[in-house]
Each structure stands twice: as C-alpha cells, then as structure tokens.
Short mmCIF file of the C-alpha atoms (twelve columns), coordinates in Angstrom:
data_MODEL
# 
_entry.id   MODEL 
# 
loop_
_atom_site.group_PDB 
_atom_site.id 
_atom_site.type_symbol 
_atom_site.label_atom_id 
_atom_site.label_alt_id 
_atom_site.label_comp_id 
_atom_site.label_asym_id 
_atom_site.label_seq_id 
_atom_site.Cartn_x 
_atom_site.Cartn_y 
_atom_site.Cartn_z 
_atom_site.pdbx_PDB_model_num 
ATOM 1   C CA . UNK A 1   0.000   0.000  0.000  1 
ATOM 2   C CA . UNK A 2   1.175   3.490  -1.206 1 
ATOM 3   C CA . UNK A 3   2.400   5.756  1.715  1 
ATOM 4   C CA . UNK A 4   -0.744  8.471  0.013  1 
ATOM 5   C CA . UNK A 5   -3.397  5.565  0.289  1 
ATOM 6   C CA . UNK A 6   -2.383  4.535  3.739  1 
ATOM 7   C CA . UNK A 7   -2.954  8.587  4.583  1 
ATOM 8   C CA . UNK A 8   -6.491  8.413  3.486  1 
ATOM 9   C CA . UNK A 9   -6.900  5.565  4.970  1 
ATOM 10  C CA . UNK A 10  -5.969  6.946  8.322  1 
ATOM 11  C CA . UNK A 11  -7.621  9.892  8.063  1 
ATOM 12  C CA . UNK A 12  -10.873 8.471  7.047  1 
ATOM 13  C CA . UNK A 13  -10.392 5.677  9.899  1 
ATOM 14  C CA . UNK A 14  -10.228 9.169  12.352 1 
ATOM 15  C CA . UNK A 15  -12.958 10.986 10.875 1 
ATOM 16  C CA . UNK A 16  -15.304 7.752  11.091 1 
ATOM 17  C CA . UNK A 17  -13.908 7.403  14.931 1 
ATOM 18  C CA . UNK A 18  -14.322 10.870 15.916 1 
ATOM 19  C CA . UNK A 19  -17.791 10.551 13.977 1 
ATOM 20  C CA . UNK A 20  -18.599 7.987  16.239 1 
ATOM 21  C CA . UNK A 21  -17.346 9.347  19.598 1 
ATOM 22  C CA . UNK A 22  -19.379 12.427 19.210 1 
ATOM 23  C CA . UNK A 23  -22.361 10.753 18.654 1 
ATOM 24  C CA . UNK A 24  -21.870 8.451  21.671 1 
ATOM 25  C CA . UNK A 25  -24.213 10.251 23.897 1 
ATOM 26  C CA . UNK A 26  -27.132 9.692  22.363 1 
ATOM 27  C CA . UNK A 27  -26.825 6.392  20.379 1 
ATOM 28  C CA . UNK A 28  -24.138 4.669  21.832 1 
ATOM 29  C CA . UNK A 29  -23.785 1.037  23.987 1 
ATOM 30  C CA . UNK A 30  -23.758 3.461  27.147 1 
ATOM 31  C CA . UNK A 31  -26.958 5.556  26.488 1 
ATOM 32  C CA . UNK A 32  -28.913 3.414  29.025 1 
ATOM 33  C CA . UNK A 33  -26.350 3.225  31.276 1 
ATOM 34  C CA . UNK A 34  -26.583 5.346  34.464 1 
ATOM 35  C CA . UNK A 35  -23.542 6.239  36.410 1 
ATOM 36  C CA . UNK A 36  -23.898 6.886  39.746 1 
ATOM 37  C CA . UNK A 37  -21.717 8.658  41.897 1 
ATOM 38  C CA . UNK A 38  -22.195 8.563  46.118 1 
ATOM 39  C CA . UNK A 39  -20.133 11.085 47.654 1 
ATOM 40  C CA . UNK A 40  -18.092 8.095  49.800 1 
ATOM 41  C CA . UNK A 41  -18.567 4.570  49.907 1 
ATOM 42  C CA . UNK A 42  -16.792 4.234  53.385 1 
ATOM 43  C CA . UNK A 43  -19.766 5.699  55.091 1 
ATOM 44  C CA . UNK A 44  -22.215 3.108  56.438 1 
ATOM 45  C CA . UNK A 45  -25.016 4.786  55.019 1 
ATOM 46  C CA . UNK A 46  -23.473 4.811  51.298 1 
ATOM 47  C CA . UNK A 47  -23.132 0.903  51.201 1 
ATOM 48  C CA . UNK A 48  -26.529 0.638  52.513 1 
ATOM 49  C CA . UNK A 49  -27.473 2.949  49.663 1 
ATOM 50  C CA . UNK A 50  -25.418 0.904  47.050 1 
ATOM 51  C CA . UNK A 51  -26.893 -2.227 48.464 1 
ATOM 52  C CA . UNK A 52  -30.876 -0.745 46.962 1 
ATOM 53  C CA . UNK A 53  -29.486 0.672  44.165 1 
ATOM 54  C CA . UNK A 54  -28.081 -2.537 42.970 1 
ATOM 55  C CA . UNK A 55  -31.157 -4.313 43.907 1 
ATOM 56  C CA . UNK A 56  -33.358 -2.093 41.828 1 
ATOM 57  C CA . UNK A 57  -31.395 -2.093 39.182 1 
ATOM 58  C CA . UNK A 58  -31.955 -5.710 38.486 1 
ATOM 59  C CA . UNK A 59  -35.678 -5.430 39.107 1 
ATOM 60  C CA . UNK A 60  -35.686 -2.461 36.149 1 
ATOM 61  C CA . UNK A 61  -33.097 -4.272 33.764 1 
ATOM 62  C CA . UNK A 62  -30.683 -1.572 33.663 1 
ATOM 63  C CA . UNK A 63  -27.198 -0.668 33.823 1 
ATOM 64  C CA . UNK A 64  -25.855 1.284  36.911 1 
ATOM 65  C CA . UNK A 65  -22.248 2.230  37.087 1 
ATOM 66  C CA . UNK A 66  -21.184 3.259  40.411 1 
ATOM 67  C CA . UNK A 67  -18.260 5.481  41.534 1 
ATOM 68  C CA . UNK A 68  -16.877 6.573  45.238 1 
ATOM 69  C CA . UNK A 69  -15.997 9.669  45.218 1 
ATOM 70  C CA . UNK A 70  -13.681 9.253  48.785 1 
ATOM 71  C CA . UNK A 71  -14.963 12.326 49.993 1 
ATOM 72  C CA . UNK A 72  -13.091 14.530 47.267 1 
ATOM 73  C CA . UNK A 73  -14.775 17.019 45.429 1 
ATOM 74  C CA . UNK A 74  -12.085 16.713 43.143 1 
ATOM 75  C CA . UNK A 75  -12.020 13.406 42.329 1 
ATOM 76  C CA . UNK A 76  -15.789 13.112 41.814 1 
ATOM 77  C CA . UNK A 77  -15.862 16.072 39.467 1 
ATOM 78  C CA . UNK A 78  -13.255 14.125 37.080 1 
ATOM 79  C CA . UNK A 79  -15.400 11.088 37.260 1 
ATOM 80  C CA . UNK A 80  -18.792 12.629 36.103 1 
ATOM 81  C CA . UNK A 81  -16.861 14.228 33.599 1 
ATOM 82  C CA . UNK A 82  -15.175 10.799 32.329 1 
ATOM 83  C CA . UNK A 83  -19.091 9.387  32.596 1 
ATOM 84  C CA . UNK A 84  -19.820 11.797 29.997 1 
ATOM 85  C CA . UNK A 85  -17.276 11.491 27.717 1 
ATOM 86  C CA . UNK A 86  -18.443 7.530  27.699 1 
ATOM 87  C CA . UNK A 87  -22.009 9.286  26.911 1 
ATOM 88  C CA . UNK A 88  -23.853 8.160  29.309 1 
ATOM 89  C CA . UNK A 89  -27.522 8.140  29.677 1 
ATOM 90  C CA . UNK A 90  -28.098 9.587  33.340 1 
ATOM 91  C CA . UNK A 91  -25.978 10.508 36.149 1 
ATOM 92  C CA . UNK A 92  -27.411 10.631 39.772 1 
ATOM 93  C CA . UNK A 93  -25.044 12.208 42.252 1 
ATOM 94  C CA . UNK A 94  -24.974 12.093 46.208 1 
ATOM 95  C CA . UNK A 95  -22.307 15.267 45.824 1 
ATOM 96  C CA . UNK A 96  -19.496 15.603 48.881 1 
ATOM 97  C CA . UNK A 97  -19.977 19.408 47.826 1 
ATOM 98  C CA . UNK A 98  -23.513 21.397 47.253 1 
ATOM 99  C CA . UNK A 99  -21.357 23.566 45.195 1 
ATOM 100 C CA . UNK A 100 -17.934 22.314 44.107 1 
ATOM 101 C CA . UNK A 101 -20.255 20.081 41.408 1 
ATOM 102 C CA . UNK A 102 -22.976 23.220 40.048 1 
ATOM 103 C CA . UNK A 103 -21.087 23.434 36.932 1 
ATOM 104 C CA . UNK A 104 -20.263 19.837 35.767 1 
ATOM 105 C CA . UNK A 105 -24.284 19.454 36.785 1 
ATOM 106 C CA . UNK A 106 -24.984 22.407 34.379 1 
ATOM 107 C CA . UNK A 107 -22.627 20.910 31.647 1 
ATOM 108 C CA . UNK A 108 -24.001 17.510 31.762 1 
ATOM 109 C CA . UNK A 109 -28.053 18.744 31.471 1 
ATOM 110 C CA . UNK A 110 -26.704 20.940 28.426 1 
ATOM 111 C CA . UNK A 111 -25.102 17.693 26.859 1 
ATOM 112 C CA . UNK A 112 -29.005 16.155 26.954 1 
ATOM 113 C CA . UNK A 113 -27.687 13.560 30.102 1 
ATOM 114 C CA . UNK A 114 -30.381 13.151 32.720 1 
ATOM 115 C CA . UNK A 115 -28.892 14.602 36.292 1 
ATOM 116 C CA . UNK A 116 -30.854 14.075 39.688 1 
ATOM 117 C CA . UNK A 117 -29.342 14.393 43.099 1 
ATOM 118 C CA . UNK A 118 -29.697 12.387 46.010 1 
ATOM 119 C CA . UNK A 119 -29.502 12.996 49.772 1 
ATOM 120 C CA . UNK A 120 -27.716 15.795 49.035 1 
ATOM 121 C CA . UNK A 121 -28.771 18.415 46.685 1 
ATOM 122 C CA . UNK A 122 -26.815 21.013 44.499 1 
ATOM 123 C CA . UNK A 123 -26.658 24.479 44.703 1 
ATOM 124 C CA . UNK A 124 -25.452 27.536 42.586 1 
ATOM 125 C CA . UNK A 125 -25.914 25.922 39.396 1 
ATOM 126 C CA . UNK A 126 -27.548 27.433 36.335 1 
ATOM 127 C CA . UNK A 127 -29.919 24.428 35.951 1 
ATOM 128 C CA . UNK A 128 -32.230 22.865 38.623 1 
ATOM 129 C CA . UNK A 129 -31.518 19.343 39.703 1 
ATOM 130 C CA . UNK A 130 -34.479 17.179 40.520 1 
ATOM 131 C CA . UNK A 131 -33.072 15.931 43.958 1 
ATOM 132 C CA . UNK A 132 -34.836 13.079 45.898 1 
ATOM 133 C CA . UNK A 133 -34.277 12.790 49.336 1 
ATOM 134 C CA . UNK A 134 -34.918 13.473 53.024 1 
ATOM 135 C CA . UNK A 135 -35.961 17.006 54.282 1 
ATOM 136 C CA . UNK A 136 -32.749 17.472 56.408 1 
ATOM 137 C CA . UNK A 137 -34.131 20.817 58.027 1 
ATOM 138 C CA . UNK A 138 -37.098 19.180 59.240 1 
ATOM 139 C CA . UNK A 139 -34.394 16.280 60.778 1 
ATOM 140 C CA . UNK A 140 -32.428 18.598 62.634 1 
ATOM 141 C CA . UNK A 141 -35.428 20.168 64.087 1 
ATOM 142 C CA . UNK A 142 -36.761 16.884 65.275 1 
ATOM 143 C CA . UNK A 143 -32.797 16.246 67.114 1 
ATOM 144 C CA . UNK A 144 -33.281 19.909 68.552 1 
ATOM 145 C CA . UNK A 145 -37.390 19.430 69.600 1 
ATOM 146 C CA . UNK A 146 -36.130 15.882 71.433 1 
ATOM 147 C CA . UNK A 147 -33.492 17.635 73.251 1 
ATOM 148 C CA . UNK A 148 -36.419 20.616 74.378 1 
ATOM 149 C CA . UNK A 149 -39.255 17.954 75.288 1 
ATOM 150 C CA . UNK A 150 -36.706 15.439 77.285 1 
ATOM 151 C CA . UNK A 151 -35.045 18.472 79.272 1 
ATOM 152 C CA . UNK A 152 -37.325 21.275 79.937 1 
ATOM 153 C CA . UNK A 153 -35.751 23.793 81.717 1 
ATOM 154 C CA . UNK A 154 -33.040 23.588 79.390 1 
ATOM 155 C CA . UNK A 155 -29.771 21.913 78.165 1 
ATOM 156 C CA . UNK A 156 -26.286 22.239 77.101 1 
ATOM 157 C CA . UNK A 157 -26.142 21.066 73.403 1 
ATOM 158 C CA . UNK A 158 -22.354 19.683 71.773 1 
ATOM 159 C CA . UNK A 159 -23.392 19.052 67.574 1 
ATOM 160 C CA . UNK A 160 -21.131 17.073 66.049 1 
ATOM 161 C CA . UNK A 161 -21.409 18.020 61.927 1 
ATOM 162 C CA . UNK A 162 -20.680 15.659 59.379 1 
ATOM 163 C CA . UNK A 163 -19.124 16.723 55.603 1 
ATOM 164 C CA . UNK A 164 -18.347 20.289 55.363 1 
ATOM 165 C CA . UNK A 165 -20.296 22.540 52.489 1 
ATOM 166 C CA . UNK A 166 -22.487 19.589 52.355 1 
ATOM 167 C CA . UNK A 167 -26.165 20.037 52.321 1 
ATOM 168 C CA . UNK A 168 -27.038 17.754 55.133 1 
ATOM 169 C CA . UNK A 169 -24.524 19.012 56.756 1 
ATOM 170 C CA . UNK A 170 -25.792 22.675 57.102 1 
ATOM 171 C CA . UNK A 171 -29.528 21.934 56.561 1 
ATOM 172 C CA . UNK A 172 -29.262 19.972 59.504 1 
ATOM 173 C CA . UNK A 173 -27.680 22.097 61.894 1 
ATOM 174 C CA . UNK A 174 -30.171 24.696 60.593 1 
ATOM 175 C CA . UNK A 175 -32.899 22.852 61.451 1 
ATOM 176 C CA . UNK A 176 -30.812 21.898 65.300 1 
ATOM 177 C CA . UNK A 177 -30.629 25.883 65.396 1 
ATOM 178 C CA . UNK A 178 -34.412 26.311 64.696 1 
ATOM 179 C CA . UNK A 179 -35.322 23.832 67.646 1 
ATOM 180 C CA . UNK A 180 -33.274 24.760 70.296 1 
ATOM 181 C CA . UNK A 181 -33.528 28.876 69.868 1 
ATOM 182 C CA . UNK A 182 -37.660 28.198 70.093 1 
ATOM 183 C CA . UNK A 183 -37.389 26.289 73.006 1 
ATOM 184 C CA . UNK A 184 -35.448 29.641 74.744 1 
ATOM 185 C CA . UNK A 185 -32.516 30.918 75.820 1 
ATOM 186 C CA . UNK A 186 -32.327 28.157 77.897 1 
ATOM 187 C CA . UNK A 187 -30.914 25.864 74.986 1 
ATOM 188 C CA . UNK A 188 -27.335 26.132 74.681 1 
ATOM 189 C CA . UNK A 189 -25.132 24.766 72.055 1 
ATOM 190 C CA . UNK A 190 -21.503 24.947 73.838 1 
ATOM 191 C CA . UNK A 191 -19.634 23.655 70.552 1 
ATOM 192 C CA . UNK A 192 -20.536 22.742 67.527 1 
ATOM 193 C CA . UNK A 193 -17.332 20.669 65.666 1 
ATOM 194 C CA . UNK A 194 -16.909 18.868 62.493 1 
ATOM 195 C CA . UNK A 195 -15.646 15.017 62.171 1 
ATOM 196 C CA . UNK A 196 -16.369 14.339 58.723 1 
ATOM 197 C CA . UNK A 197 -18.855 11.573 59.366 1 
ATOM 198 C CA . UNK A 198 -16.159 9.376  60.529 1 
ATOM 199 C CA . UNK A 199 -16.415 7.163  63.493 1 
ATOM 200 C CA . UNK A 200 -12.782 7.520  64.781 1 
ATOM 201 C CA . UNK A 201 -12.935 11.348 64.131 1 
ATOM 202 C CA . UNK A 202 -16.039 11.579 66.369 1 
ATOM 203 C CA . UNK A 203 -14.871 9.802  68.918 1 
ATOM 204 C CA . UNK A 204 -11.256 12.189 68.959 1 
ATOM 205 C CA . UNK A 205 -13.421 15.300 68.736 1 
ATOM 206 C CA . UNK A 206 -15.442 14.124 71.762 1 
ATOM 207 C CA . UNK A 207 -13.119 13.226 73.506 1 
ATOM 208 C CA . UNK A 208 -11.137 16.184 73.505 1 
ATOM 209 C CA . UNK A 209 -14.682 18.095 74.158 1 
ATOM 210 C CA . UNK A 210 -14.904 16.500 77.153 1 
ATOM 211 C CA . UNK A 211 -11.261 16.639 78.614 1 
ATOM 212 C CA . UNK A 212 -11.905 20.447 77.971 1 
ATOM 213 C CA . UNK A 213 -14.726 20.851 80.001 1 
ATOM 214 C CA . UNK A 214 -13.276 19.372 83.220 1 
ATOM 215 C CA . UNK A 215 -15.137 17.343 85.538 1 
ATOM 216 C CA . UNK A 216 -18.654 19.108 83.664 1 
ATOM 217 C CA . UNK A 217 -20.364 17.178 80.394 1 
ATOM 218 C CA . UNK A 218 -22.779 18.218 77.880 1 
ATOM 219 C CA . UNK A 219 -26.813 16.869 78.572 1 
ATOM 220 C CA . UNK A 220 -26.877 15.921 75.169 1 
ATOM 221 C CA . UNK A 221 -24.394 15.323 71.806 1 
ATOM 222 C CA . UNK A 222 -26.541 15.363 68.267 1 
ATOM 223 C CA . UNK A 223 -24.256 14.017 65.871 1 
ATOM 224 C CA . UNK A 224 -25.265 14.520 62.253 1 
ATOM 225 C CA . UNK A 225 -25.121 10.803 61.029 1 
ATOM 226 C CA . UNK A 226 -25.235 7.691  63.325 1 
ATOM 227 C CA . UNK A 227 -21.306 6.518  62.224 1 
ATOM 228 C CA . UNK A 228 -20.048 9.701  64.277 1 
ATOM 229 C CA . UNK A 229 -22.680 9.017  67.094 1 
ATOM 230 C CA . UNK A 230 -20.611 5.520  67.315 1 
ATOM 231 C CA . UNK A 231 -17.302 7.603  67.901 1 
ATOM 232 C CA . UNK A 232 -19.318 9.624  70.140 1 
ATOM 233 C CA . UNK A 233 -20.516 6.646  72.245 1 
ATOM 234 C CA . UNK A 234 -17.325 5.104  72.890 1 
ATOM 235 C CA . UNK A 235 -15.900 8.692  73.787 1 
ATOM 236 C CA . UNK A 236 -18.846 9.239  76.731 1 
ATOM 237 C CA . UNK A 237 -18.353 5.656  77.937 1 
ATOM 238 C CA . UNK A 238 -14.589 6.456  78.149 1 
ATOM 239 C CA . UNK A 239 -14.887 9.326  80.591 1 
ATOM 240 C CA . UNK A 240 -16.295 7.613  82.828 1 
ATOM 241 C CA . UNK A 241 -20.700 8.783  81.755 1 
ATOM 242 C CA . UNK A 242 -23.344 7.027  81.886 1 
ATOM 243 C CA . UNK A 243 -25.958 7.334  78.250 1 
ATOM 244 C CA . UNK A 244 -28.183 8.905  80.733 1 
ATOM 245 C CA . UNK A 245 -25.823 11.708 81.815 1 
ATOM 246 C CA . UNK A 246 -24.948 12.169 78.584 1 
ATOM 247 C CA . UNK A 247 -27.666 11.648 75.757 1 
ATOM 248 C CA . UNK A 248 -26.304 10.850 72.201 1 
ATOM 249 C CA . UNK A 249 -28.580 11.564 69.008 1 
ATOM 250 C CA . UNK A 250 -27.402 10.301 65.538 1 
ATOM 251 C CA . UNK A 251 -28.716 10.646 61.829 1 
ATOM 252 C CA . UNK A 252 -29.447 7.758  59.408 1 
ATOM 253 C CA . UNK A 253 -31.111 4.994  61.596 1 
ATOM 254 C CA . UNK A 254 -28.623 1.976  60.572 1 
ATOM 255 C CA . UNK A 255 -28.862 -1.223 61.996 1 
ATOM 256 C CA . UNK A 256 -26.174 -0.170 65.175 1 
ATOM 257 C CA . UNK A 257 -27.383 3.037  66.105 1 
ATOM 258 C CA . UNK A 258 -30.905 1.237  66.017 1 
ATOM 259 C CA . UNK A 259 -29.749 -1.790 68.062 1 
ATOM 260 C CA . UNK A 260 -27.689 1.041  70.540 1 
ATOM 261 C CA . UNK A 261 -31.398 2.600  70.896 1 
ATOM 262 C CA . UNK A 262 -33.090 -0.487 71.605 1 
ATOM 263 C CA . UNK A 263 -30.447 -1.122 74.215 1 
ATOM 264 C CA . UNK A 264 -31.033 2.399  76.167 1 
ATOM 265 C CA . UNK A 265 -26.891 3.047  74.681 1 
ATOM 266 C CA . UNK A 266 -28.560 5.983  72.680 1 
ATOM 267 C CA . UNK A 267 -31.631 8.204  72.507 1 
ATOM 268 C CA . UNK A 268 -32.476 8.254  69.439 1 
ATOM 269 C CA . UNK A 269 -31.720 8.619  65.772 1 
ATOM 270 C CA . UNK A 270 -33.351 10.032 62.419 1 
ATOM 271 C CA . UNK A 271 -34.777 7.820  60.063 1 
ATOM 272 C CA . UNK A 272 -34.603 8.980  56.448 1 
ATOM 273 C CA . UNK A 273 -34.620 5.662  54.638 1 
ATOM 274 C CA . UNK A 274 -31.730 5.719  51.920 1 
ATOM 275 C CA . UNK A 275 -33.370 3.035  49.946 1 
ATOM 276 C CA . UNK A 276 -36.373 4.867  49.560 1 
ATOM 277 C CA . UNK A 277 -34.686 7.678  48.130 1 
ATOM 278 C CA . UNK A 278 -32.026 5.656  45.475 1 
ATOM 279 C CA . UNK A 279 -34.679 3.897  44.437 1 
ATOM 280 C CA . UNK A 280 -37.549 6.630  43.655 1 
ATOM 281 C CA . UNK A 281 -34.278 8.402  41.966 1 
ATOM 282 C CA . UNK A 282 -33.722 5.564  40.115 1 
ATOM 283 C CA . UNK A 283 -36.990 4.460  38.823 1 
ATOM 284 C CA . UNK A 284 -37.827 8.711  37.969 1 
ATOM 285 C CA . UNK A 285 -34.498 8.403  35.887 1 
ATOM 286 C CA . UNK A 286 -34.988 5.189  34.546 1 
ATOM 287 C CA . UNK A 287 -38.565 6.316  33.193 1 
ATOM 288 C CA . UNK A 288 -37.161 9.539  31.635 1 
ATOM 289 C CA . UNK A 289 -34.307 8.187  29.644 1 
ATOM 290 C CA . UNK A 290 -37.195 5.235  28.329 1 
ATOM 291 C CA . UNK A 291 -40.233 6.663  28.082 1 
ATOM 292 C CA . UNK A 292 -39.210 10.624 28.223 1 
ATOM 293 C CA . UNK A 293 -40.754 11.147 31.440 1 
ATOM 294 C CA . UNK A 294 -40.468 14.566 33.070 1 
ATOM 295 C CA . UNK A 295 -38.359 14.312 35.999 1 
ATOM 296 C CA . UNK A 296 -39.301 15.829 38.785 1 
ATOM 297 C CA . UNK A 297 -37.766 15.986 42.563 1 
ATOM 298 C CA . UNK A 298 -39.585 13.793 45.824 1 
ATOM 299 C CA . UNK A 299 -39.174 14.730 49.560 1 
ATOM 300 C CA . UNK A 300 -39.228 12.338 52.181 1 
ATOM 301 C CA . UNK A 301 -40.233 13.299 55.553 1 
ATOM 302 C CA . UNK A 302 -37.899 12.312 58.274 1 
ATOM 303 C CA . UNK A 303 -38.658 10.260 61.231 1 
ATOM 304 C CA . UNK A 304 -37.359 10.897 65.254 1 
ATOM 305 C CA . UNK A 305 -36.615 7.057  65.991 1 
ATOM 306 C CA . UNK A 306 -36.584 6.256  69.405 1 
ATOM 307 C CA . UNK A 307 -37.088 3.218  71.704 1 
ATOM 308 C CA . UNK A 308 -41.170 3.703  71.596 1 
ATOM 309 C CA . UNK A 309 -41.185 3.615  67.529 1 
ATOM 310 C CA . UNK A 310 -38.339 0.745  66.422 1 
ATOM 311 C CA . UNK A 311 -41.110 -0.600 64.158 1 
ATOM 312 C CA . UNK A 312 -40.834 2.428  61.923 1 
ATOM 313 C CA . UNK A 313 -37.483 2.011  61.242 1 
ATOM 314 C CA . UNK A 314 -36.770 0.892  57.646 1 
ATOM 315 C CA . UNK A 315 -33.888 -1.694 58.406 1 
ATOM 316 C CA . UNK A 316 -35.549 -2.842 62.139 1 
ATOM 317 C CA . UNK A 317 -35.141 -6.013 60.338 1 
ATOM 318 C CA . UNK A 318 -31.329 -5.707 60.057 1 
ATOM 319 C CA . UNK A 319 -30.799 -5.463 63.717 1 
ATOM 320 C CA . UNK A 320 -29.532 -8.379 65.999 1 
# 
C-alpha cells in the first residue's frame, strides 16, 4: 500500500472514529447506562445505599455504574466528567460538595444527560436538579425538639457536623438551630465541631470536648449521622458517663445506632430511609431516559426514631 493511500486511509479511519465518539451520547452502547456517583462509599449509610441501588437495578433491567468519590470534590468532578465522555444516559449524584459540582451538573443537562441528586442536593448551578431525598431541616429540628421535650428547663447542646459545604450538613444544623432557639434561651449549644462523618474522628473530637470541660459534660451530643454518634458513644463511655448523663442523638437509623437505641446506649436517631430515596431516583431516571418522562424531585419526611417507635425504622429487620 502506497504511503498516500495509507494517509487516506488513516484519516478516514479518524474521521469515522471521531464521527462515532461524538455521537456516543445519544446512540451509543452506554446511552442506558446510568452512572452513579455517592459522595463516599466508606460511610455506612453509602453501602446501605449501594446495596438498593443494585437491587433495583436488576428489578428495572438496567445498567448502573457506580463510583466513590472518597470524599473529594475533586475526584468526583473528574469522574462525572469521564461518565460523559463515555455518553452516558443519566448521572445521579450524592455530591461531597452542594457547590464544588454546580457546573459539571450544568454541563451535563446541556449535553441532553439526565442529572438528579440524592440525599444531598446542588446548589449555585444554572440548571435545577431534581433531587430526591430526606428534608434534612425538618431532621435537625426533630434532634433539637427531642433535646427541648426530654429536658425542659433547658440543656447544654455539643453538635457534632458531618461533611463540610455539604447540604445535610448545614440543613441539619439549621434545622438543630431552629429547635433549640424556640425552646429559649435556655438551649445552649456549647460547641458545635466537624468530624467528617467518621467514626474515629467523632470519637477524637469528643473526647477532647470532654477533657476540655473538666469534671462538667454536655446533657446531650446530636451528631449529624449515626457513624459519628458511634465515635461519640465510645468517647462518653470512656470518661467515665453514663448514656443517661450524657444523651447521644445520631442521623441515618442503621442497623447499630438502632440496636444502641433499643439497648437504652442511645436516645435516638433520624430515620430517612436511603433506599427509599435511590430507588424513587432511580426508577424517575430510569422512566425519563425510556419513556421521556419529566423528571421531577420527591421529599421524604424524616422520622425521630426512638425506643417507643423501632417498628418504623426501615432496616428494624437488620438489627440483631
């Protein structure tokens, strides 16, 4: 073959494969395929998350790709963006960062790929998101309303926050803020302290909370998700408290925290049932990439699980 033939060749080879890339999104192999991208897969709640997604996606017949983004902004950025350069179908994103992710969000709803959000939501994009998930405000307002009901004349508050620039994260506290300034000035928060939903984080942070305050503790410790209310246990127990002198709240109502509440270990936690709200993402996306459904978001309302209402607990049958 002539070194001018093998040219064209080449360059017609190209042309056909760039031909073929560009079309990818909407008629390639990965068109159905929906990538889906949890914020960190070490948490407890993500792998219970995972767990339903992967279940559903059997029941619907689809393709689910998913990717950890290790609690780096960063790193989950570059991954949506390598999802849509494989021209995806959908994309549904539990983002580390209400922000950091507004314009790959905007970018991928301009390329025609379906985007929904869920437990956390993004902000400060162009577009709107359809987000499905748990009202966060309304569950840190039932933490702060517990703490106001189970000490009336008032209480020193320690909140331990989960991911930082997070929506859960500050919709919750908001909500915690909302509670315990309406029950009165009586309702003191005496720290509030981040430990990036990590168990052994928690447990430093509370620790060090209560070497600082002496031979005094908090009345009560709301940690934002139930792994950090672990830490937070085994921190209390260490110095010496009782779980009555020193009430712990958590977020997420896994299996542990729900076996600690059975036990009397822990007052309560917040029930916002991850399955529910993977799958109703799921199925919403699903139905728009098949059947061009609008898309549209779904709140769940939170539930205060204590030791009187273990029955409403989604995964009460997980416990041992």
């Amino acid at each position: 073959m002539s070194i001018s033939r093998r040219l064209i060749l080449g360059t017609a080879l190209g042309l056909a494969l760039t031909a073929a890339l560009s079309g990818c999104a909407k008629s390639g192999s990965d068109a159905q395929t929906v990538v889906v991208s949890f914020s960190d897969l070490s948490q407890p709640f993500f792998v219970a998350m995972r767990a339903d997604l992967e279940d559903e996606a059997k029941k619907l017949g689809v393709k689910v790709q998913v990717l950890d983004g290790q609690n780096n902004s960063s790193k989950q950025v570059a991954d949506v963006q390598a999802a849509e350069v494989q021209g995806v179908g959908a994309v549904i994103l539990a983002p580390t960062d209400s922000k950091a992710l507004a314009s790959t969000t905007d970018e991928l709803i301009q390329q025609g790929i379906v985007v929904a959000t869920v437990d956390r939501h993004i902000e400060g994009g162009k577009q709107t998101v359809p987000h499905f998930g748990a009202d966060n405000v309304a569950g840190g307002r039932l933490m702060g309303d517990w703490v106001v009901k189970t000490f009336p004349k008032g209480a020193r508050v320690v909140v331990i926050t989960n991911d930082p620039g997070s929506s859960t994260s500050i919709e919750r506290v908001q909500g915690v803020h909302e509670a315990l300034a309406a029950g009165g000035p009586a309702f003191k928060i005496l720290t509030e302290q981040t430990a990036y939903s990590k168990r052994d984080q928690a447990l430093t942070v509370t620790q060090n909370i209560l070497t600082s305050m002496g031979g005094d503790h908090p009345d009560a410790i709301l940690c934002l998700n139930d792994d950090m209310a672990m830490g937070a246990l085994e921190a209390v127990r260490g110095a010496g408290l009782s779980p009555q002198q020193v009430r712990v709240l958590g977020f997420d109502a896994i299996p542990e925290a729900l076996a600690k509440v059975r036990d009397g270990e822990m007052a309560a936690t917040v029930e916002q049932n991850p399955g529910k709200q993977i799958r109703l993402a799921l199925d919403s996306v699903v139905a728009a990439l098949r059947d061009h459904k609008p898309l549209t978001s779904h709140a769940i309302e939170p539930v205060l699980i204590t030791k009187d209402n273990l029955n409403q607990a989604a995964r009460i049958s997980e416990v041992r």
